[in-house]
C-alpha positions as CSV (number, residue, x, y, z in Angstrom):
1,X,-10.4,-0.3,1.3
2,X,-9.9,-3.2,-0.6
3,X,-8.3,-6.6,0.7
4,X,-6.6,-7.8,-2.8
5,X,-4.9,-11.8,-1.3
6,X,-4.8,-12.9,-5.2
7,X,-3.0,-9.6,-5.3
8,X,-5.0,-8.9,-9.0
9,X,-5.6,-5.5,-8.1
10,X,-2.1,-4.8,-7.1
11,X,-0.6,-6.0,-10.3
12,X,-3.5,-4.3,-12.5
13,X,-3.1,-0.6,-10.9
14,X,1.1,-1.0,-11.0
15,X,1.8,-0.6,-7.3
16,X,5.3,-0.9,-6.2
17,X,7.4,-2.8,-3.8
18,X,9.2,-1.1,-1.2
19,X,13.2,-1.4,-1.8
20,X,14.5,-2.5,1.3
21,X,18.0,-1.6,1.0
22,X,16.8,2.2,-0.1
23,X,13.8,3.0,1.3
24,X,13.6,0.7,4.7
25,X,14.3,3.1,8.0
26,X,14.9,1.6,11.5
27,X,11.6,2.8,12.5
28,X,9.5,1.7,9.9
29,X,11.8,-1.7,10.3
30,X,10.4,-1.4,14.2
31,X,7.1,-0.9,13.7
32,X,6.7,-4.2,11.4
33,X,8.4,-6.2,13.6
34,X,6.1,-4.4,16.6
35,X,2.7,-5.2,14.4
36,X,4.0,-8.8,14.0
37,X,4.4,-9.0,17.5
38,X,1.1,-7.9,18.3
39,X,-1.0,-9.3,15.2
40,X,0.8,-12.2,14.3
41,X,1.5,-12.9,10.6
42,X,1.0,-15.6,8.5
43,X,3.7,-16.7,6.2
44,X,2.4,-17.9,2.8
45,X,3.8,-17.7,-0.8
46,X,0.8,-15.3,-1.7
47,X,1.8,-12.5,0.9
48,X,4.8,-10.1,-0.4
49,X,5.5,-7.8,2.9
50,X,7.5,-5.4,0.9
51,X,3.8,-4.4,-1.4
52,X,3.0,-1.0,-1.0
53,X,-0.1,0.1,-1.3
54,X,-1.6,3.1,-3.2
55,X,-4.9,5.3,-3.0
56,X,-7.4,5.3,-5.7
57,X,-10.6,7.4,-7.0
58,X,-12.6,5.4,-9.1
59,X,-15.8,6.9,-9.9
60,X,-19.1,5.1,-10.7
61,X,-18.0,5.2,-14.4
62,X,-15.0,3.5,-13.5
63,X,-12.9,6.0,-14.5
64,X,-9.5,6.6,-12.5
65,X,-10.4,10.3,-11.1
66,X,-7.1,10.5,-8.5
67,X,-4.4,7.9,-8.4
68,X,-1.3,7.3,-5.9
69,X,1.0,4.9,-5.7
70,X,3.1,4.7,-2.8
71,X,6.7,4.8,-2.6
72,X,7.6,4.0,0.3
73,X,5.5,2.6,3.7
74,X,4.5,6.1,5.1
75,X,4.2,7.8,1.8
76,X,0.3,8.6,1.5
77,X,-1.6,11.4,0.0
78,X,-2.9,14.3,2.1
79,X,-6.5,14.2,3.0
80,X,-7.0,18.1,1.5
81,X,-6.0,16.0,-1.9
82,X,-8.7,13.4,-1.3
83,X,-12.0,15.4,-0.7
84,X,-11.1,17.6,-3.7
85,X,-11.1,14.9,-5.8
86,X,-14.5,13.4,-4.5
């Protein structure tokens, strides 16, 4: 997992933002304003809350070995997918 607040990564491996109007369902709606509730959230012009996130394989090479990119919040690849690749 990587924490990425400069948001270098993001912009570097092409990940997406989710389109709200397309891709936003009532209960993923639900569920970020439930995780607001109970985490709070901080408001800053560094934070996008419509970034989506992606999985990565990078092996000690540095060489992308499996890449996702997310298109939409719940979108993530199956773990069957994962320990093949590593």
């Amino acid at each position: 997992m990587l924490a990425d607040p400069r948001r270098s990564a993001y912009t570097a491996y092409s990940l997406l933002n989710m389109d709200l109007k397309r891709r936003a369902s009532f209960a993923q709606l639900k569920h970020t304003v439930q995780a607001t509730i109970a985490h709070g959230a901080a408001i800053s012009r560094d934070q996008d809350m419509r970034q989506l996130g992606g999985v990565f394989v990078v092996g000690t090479d540095g060489v992308i070995r499996f890449a996702h990119r997310s298109a939409q919040v719940d979108d993530v690849p199956q773990p069957r997918q994962l320990i093949a690749v590593v």
